[in-house]
Structures are given as C-alpha cells and as structure tokens.
VEXNUPA-147880 format. One record per residue (C-alpha): z, y, x; residue number from 1; residue in three letters. Coordinates in steps of 0.5 Angstrom, whole numbers, always signed. Each point is the difference from the previous one (the first is absolute). Last residue first. Example, Ala and Ser with C-alpha at 12.3 -4.5 7.8 and 13.67 -1.06 7.14 Angstrom:
2
      zz      yy      xx   seq   type
     +14      -2     +27     2    ser
      +2      -7      -2     1    ala
***
This chain:
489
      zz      yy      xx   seq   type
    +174    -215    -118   489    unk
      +2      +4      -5   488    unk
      -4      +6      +2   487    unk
      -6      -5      +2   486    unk
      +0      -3      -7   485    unk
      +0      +7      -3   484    unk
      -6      +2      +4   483    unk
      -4      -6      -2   482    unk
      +1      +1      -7   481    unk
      -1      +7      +1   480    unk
      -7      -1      +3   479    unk
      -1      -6      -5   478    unk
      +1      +6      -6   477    unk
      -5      +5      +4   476    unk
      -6      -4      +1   475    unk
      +1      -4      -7   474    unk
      +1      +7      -5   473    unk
      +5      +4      +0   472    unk
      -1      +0      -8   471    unk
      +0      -7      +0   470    unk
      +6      -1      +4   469    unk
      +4      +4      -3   468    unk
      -1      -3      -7   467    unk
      +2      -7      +3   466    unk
      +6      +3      +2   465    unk
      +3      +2      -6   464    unk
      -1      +7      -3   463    unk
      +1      +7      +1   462    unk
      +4      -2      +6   461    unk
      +8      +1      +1   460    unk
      +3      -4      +6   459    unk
      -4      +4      +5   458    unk
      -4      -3      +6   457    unk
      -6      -1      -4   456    unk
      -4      -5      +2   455    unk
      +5      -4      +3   454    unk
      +6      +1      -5   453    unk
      -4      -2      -5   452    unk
      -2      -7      +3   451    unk
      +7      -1      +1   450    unk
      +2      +2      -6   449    unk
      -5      -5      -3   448    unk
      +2      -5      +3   447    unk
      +7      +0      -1   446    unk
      -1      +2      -7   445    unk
      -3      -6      -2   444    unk
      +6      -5      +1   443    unk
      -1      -5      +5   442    unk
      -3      -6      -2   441    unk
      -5      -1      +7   440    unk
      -6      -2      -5   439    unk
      +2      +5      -6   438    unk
      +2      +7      +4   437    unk
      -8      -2      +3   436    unk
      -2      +0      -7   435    unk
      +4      +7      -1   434    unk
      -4      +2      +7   433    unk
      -7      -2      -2   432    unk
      +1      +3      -7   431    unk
      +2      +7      +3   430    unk
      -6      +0      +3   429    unk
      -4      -3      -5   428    unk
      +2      +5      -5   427    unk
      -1      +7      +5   426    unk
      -8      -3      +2   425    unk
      -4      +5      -4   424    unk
      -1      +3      +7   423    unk
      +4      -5      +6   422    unk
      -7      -3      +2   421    unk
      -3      -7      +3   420    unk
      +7      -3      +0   419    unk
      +1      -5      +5   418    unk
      +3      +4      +3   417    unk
      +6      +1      -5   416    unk
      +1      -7      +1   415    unk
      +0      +0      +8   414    unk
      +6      +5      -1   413    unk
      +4      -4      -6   412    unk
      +4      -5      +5   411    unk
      +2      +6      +6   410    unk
      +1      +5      -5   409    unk
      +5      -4      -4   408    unk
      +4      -2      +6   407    unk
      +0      +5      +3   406    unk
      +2      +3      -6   405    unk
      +6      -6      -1   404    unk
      +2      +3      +7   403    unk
      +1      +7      -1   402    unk
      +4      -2      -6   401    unk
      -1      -2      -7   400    unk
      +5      -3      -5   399    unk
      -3      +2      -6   398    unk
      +7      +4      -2   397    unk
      +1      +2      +7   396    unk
      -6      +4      +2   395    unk
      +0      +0      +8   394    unk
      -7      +2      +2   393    unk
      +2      +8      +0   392    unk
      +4      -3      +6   391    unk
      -7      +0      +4   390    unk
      +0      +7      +0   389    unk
      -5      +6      -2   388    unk
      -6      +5      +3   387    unk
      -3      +2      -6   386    unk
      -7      -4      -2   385    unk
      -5      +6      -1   384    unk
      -4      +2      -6   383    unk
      +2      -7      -4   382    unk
      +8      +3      +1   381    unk
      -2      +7      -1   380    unk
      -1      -3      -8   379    unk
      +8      +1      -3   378    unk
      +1      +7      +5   377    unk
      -7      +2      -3   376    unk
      +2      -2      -7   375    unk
      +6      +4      +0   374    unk
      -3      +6      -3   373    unk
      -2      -4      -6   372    unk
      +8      +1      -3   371    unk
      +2      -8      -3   370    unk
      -5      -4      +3   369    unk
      +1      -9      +0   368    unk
      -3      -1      -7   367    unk
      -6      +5      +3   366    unk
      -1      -2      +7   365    unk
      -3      -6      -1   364    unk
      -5      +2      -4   363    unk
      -3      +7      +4   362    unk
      +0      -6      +6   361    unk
      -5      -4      -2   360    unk
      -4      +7      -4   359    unk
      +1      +3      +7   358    unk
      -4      -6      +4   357    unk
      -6      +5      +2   356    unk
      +6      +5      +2   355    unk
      +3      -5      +4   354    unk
      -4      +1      +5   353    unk
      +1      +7      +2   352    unk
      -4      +6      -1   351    unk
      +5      +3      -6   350    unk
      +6      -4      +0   349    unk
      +6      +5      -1   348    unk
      +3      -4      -6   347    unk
      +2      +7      -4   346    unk
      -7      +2      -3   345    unk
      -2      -8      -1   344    unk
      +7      +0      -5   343    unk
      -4      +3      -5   342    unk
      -6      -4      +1   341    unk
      +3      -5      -1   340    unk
      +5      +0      -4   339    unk
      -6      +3      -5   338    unk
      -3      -7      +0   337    unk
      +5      -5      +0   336    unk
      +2      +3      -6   335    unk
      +7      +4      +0   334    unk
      +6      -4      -3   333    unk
      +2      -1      +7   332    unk
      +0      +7      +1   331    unk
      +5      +2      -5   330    unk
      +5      -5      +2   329    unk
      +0      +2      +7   328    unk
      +0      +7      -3   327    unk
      +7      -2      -4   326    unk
      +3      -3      +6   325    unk
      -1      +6      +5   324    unk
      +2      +5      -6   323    unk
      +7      -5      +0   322    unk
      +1      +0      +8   321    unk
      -2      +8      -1   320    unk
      +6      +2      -4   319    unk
      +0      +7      -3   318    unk
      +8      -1      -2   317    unk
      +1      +4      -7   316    unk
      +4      +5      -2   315    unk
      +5      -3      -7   314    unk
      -2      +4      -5   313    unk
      -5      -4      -2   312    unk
      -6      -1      -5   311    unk
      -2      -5      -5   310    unk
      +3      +4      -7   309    unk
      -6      +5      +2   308    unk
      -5      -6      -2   307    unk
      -6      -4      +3   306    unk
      -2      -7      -2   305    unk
      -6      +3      -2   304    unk
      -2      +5      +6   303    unk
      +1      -5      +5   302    unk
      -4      -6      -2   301    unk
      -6      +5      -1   300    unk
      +3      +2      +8   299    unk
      +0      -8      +2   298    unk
      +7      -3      +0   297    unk
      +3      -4      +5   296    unk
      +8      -1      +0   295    unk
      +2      -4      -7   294    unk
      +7      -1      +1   293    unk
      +1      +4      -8   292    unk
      +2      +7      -2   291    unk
      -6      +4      +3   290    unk
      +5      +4      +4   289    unk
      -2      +7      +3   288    unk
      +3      +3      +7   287    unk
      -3      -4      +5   286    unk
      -4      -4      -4   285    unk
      -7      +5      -1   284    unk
      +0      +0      +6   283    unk
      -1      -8      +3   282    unk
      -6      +0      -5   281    unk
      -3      +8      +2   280    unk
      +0      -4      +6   279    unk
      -2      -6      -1   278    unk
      -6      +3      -3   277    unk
      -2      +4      +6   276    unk
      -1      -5      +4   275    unk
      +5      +0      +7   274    unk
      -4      +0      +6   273    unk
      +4      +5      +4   272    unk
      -6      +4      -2   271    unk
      +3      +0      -7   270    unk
      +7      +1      +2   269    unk
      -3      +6      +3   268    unk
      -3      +3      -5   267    unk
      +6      -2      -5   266    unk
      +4      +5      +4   265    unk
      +8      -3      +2   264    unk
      -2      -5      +7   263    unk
      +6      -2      +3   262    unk
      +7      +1      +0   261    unk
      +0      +6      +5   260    unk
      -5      +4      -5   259    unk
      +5      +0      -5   258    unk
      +3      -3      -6   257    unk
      +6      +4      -1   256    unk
      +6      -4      +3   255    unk
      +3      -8      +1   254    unk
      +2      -2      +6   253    unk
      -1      -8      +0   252    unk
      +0      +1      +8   251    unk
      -9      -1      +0   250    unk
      +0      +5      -4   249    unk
      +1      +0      -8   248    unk
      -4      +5      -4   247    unk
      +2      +4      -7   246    unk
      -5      +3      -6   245    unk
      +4      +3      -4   244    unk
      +2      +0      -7   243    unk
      -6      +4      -6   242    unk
      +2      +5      -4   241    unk
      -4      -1      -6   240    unk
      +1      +6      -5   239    unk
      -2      +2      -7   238    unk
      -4      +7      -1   237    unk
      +3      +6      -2   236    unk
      -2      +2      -6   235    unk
      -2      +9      +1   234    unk
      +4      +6      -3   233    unk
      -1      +3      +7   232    unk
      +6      +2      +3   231    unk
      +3      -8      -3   230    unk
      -6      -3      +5   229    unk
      +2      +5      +5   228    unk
      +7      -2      +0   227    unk
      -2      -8      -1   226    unk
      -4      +1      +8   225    unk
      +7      +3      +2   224    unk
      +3      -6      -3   223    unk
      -4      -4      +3   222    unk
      +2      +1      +8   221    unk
      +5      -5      -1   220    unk
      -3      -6      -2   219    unk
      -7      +2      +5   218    unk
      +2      -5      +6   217    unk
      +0      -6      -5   216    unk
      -7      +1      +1   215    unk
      -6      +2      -5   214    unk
      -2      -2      -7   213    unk
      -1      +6      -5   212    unk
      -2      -3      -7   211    unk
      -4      +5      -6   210    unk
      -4      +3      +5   209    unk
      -4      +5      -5   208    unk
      -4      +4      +5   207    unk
      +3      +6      +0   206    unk
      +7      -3      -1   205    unk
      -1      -3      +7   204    unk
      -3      +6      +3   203    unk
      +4      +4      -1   202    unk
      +6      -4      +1   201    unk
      -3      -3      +7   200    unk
      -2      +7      +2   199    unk
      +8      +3      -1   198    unk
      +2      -6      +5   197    unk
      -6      -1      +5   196    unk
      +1      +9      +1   195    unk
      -5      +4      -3   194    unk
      -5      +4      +4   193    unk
      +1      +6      +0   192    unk
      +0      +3      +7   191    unk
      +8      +2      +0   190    unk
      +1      -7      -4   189    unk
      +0      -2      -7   188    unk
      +6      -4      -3   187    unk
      +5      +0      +6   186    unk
      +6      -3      -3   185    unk
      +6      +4      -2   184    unk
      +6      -6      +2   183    unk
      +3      -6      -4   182    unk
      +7      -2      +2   181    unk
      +2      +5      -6   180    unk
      -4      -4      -4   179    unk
      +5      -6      -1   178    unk
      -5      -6      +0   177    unk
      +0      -5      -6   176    unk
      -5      -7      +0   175    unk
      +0      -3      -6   174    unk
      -5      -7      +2   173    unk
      -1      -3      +7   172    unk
      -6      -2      -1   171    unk
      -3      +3      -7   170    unk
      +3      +7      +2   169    unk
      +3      +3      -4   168    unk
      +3      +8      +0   167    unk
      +5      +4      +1   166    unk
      +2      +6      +2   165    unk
      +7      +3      +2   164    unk
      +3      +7      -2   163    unk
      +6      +3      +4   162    unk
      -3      +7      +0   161    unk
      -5      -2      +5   160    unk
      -7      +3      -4   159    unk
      -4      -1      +5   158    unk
      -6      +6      +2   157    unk
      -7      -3      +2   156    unk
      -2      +4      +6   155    unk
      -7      +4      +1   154    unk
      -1      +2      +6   153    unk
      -2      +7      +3   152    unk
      -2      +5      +5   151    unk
      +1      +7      -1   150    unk
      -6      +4      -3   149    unk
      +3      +7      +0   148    unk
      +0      -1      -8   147    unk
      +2      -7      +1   146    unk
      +6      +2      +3   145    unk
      +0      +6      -5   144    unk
      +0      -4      -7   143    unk
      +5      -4      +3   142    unk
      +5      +4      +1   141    unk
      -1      +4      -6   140    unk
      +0      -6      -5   139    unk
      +8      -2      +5   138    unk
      +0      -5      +5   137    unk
      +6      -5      -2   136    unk
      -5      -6      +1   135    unk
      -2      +2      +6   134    unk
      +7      -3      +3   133    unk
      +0      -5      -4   132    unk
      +1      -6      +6   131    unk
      -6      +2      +4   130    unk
      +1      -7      +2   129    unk
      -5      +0      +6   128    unk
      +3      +8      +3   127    unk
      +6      -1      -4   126    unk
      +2      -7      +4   125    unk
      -3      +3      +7   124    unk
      +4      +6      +0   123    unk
      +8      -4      -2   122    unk
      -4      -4      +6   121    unk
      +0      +5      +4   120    unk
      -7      +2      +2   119    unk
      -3      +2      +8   118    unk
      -7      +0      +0   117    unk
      -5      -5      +2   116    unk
      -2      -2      -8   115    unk
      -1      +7      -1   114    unk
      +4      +2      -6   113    unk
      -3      -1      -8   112    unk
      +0      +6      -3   111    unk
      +4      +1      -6   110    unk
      -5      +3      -6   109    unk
      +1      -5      -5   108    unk
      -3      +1      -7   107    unk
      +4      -3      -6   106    unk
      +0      -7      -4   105    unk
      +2      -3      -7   104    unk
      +2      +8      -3   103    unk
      -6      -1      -4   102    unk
      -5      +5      +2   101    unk
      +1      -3      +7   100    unk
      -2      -6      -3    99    unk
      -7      +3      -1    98    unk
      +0      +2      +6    97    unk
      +0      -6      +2    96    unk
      -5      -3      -5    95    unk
      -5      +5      +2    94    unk
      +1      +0      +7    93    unk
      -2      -7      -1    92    unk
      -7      -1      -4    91    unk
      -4      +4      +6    90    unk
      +2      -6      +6    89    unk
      -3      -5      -5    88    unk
      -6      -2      +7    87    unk
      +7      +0      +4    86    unk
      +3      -6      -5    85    unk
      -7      -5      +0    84    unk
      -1      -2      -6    83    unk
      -4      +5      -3    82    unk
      +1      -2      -5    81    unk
      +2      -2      -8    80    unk
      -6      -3      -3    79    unk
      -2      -5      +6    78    unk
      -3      +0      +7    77    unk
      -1      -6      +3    76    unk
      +0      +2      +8    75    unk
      +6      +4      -2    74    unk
      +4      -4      -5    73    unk
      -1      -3      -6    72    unk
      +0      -8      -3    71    unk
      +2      -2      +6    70    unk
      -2      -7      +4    69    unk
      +7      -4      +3    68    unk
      -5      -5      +4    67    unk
      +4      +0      +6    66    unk
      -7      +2      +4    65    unk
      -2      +6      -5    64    unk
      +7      +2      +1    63    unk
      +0      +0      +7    62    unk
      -6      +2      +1    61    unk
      +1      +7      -4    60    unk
      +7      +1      +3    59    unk
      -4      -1      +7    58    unk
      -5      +5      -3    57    unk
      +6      +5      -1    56    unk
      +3      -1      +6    55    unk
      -7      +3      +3    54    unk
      +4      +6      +3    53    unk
      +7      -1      +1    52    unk
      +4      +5      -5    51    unk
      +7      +2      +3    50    unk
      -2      +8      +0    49    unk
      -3      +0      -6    48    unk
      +6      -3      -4    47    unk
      -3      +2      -7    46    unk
      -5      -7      +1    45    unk
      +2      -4      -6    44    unk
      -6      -4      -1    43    unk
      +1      -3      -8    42    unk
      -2      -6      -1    41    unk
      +0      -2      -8    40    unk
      +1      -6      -3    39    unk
      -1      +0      -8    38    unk
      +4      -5      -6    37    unk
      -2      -7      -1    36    unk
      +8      -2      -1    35    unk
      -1      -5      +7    34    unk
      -6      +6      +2    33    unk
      +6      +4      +1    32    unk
      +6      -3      +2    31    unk
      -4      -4      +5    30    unk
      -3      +6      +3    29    unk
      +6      +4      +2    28    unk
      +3      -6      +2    27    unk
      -6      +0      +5    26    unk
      +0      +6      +2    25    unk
      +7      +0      +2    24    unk
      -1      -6      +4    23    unk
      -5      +4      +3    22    unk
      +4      +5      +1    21    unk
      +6      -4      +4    20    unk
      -6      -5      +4    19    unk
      -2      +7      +4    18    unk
      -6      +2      -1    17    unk
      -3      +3      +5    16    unk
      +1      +8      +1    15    unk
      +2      +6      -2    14    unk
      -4      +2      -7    13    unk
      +6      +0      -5    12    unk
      +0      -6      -5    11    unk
      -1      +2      -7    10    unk
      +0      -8      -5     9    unk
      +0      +2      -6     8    unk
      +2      -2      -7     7    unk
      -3      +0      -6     6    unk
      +3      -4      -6     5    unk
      -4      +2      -7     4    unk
      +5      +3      -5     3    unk
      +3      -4      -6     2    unk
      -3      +3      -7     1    unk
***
C-alpha cells in the first residue's frame, strides 16, 4: 500500500518571512496537495534565544495570505501534535539517551569557554567540534560526572572509519558524502532542549513526513540527520533540496538574495503593493519548470501541473523587473471594482478632489500599473502640476514643438471654454483636439501631446489629454492652459 505523502513546512520563529521560506513552503505544499497527500506546519522554535515575539502570527499571516492552508499545524491542530517544538520538550531526552544506549551519540562534558577569554584555535576547534574526546569516557567516568551532576550534552558519535553516506535526493540525484568531514553534532543541549537538527528527525519521523523539502544548504548535513534515522531503525524520508535564490545589484553583481537587492520578505512586497498571488506565481518559477512557456499560473493551476522532475539545481535570479511584469498582469485581470478599492489604499487622495473621481481614474490607472505603490508618483501630477520645461513640448515623431503647442492652445482654448463643464466630458474633449488635427491636417499626436504636455507637465499620464482635463476639471485645466501658453511665450 503506498503511503500518503506529508510534508512539512518548519520555519524557526525569527522574524518576516523571507521569499527563501516562503518558496519552501510553497514547494512543500505543491508536492503535497499535487499527490493529494497532508501539509503540515510545524513551528520550530528550540533556538530560544533567536526567537522574535510575534513571528509566529506573522508565519500565520503569511500563509493564510498566500493561500498555502495546511492541513495540521499549531493553530489546526491534528493527530500528531503539538506542533510547536518546545511544547515536545519532554519527547527528546528520551531519544537521545536512547542513542546513547546504542553506541550512536554520547554525554559531552567539554565546557564552553568564555567567549572573551583568550583560546587558540586548536582550543576553540575542540571546544565547538568536540572531536570524540567524550566519546572515549569510560562507564565509570561517566557515571560519576553525572553523579556529581556535571553539565552536559548529548553528541552524535560519527563512525569516520573511511566509510561514506549516500543517499538521493530528487533534485540533484546520488549524493556521497565522506563522514570523516562530519562532525559530533549537538543533539540535546545543556538546558534539554533538542538542537533544530536532532528535533527535526524526531519530529519528522514522528509525524510520518514521507518527503523533507528544504534548501540546498542542507546537502551535506544529511548524512548526519540519516545516521540517526539508521540508529533508530527508521525509513528515511525522500529529500527535496532546493538551489538558491540569488540577487543581482545595480552592477550585474549576482550573490545570495539579500536586504541590499531589494525587499526579500513577502509582507513587504506586500505592502510595496505586490499582490500576493503574483508573488507566490513569480516563486514558485525560481527554481521549478512547468515544461512549457506558459508564465501565469493560479495556485489550483499550479498544484496540477506540479511535479519534482520540474525542479533546478541550477540557483535561481529573484528578478524583480519580472515580479514587476507578472503583478502587472495580474492586477489587469482584477475587476475594476477590487482594483479600486485596492489601489485607493496606495493612491494617498483621502480629503482631496480627486477622491470623488477615484472610479474615473481607478481605470485608468489599471492597464497602466504595475506595483500599486507607484500610483501616487503616477497621480501627483493632477494633485499639484510639477514645475517643467518648454522642451518637454518637443516630440519628434508627431513633430511637435513648443511652437506647435502655442499654436494648439492658442486655436483650441476658446472651444474649450464654450464647454459648460469638463465632468463626463473626457470623450469630447479629446474629440475636439482629434477634429482640430483633421481641420488643420497635422498628425493628431501633435495636438494631443501639446495639450497633454500643458496639463500634466509629464511626458507619461494615466490617460490622454482629454481625461486629464476632466478629472482636473474646467477652472484647473484652462489655468494650466494658460500657464503653458505664457511659459512658451
């Protein structure tokens, strides 16, 4: 009988969720619900000193925002909790000494050295490795270090007798590692807490994870994590190491995605005004191949076409010119309606006038926006026109000049007047400058950039010059007019 695939998503409680994680998860949850297996969320917190208080609802948030739901986890709960490592504190002693028994770890008793207390280096190297030192202790010893209540932790012991594990994993295939450059991990610490490396292989087996996915970083630690498995008697699980997610900066530097290339926590690029949807699209490509050109792709859309044999060893480039493209896309196939309430958040035109005309200018901003915090720096224009110069006039390609602008403006300002309002009028007005282009046999553009240029004082506008003019409304938009005509002038 095939066994239900479980896998798990256990990120440490340190912070924001960086897009590495969530990419993780992601995966994780792909692989899952693509063989209609479990997704478990397990909240690893035994580095107590690292942990960032309310991490955990953001892990939550995010989840619940990228729509990766799990089937078990902390809040969920389930049939193999509890699900936050400390709240299992009292499980691992028991496995650890367990080992001990078995001749695969032993009791450390090397003291950790003052951190500003002189050491050498062949010090330091037996102090963190502890290479086997406390592994040669005699029964007696022993018995009478823990008699005397003698702090301790619990090393795994590495046979490094020229032996080598191997193992597969479903991205980079038959993977050997020499255990002679392993060392004696940590498995439970002096305050009994578990180390992340021994918690996960408890856990994991305890929960019947059937598949680990985790970052490429983890290769060569999993021989230890299979050593234990081996100890115990237990299946070791299939493995999913994913390549790196890499940045590029401003010089083509490519490196480890970091703060310095940009946002790297999906809450961020959230509130930068990414959609969460186009994110997790844009992730789940950086390192996973749907074997095809297709690009977009909803998470149901996802989860079917997903599979292992799509993955990369290759490290991914996290560009953001692409997520930038891809959100674009995503929010023109938003209704009118959740685009503008969405984008309203970003526009910063509470208490002014064009709030009344948000619905005009919601759709005109939405086949022209690609991250909604640039509307503001797309909109300032109609809040406050920006000081500019008479060469913006110049467009070669309709042939327009600040001459032809005078021109224009001079010839279509007594037609605009006769207009008893610019509200609805946005059609009109742009009909009066095209007939004006027809009359006088010029190419249109050069009207209309003229005209543009005068309202706006920017080259690019949510919009032709016509809608410009209505949602400035009459009184502003023949003040600009006339401003331009006495700045060319």
């Amino acid at each position: 009988m095939t066994k239900q695939v479980r896998t798990r998503f256990a990120p440490s409680p340190t912070g924001f969720m960086h897009v590495g994680n969530l990419r993780t998860a992601l995966y994780a949850y792909l692989l899952a619900k693509s063989q209609k297996g479990n997704f478990v969320l397990r909240i690893e917190d035994t580095d107590q000193a690292r942990y960032v208080e309310n991490a955990v609802e953001v892990i939550y948030a995010t989840l619940k925002s990228a729509n990766l739901i799990h089937d078990e986890g902390p809040d969920v709960g389930g049939n193999y909790g509890p699900y936050i490592q400390s709240e299992r504190k009292h499980l691992y002693k028991d496995y650890a000494l367990e080992l001990v028994k078995k001749g695969a770890a032993y009791y450390c008793f090397c003291e950790k050295h003052d951190e500003d207390e002189e050491v050498s280096q062949d010090e330091k190297t037996f102090i963190e490795g502890c290479p086997g030192h406390c592994a040669n202790l005699s029964e007696a010893e022993i018995a009478e270090k823990l008699a005397k209540n003698t702090p301790y932790v619990i090393r795994q012991k590495i046979n490094r007798d020229g032996s080598t594990t191997t193992f597969n994993d479903l991205v980079y295939g038959e993977v050997a590692i020499e255990n002679k450059v392993l060392d004696d991990q940590i498995l439970l610490k002096q305050d009994g807490m578990p180390t992340y490396n021994f918690a996960n292989v408890v856990d994991d087996h305890l929960m019947n994870i059937t598949h680990v996915v985790r970052g490429s970083e983890y290769l060569s630690s999993t021989p230890k994590y299979n050593l234990l498995y081996q100890a115990f008697g237990w299946d070791i699980p299939e493995y999913v190491h994913l390549p790196l997610i890499m940045g590029r900066d401003a010089e083509g530097n490519v490196s480890k995605l970091s703060k310095r290339h940009g946002s790297v926590s999906f809450e961020n690029l959230v509130q930068e005004g990414y959609l969460p949807e186009a994110i997790i699209n844009y992730i789940a490509l950086l390192g996973w191949s749907p074997k095809s050109d297709r690009e977009i792709f909803t998470l149901a859309e996802l989860t079917e076409a997903f599979n292992t044999n799509g993955l990369n060893k290759a490290a991914a480039i996290f560009d953001y010119g692409k997520l930038r493209w891809m959100n674009s896309e995503y929010i023109k196939m938003m209704s009118a309606d959740d685009f503008a309430k969405m984008a309203k958040a970003f526009a910063q035109i509470d208490g002014t006038a064009l709030e009344s005309k948000w619905q005009s200018l919601a759709n005109l901003l939405q086949q022209r926006t690609e991250v909604l915090s640039d509307i503001p720096s797309m909109i300032d224009f109609l809040l406050e026109q920006p000081e500019y110069d008479t060469s913006l006039f110049n467009h070669k390609k309709s042939k327009a000049s600040p001459e032809t602008a005078k021109k224009v403006i001079t010839d279509l300002l007594p037609e605009f007047e006769k207009l008893a309002t610019f509200d609805g009028q946005a059609e009109q007005l742009n009909q009066m400058i095209m007939d004006y282009a027809a009359q006088n046999e010029i190419k249109v553009g050069q009207p209309m950039w003229g005209v543009r240029i005068a309202v706006s004082g920017k080259t690019v506008t949510p919009g032709g010059p016509g809608e410009i003019m209505e949602l400035l409304g009459k009184e502003e938009a023949l003040k600009r007019l006339n401003k331009a005509l006495a700045l060319i002038g």
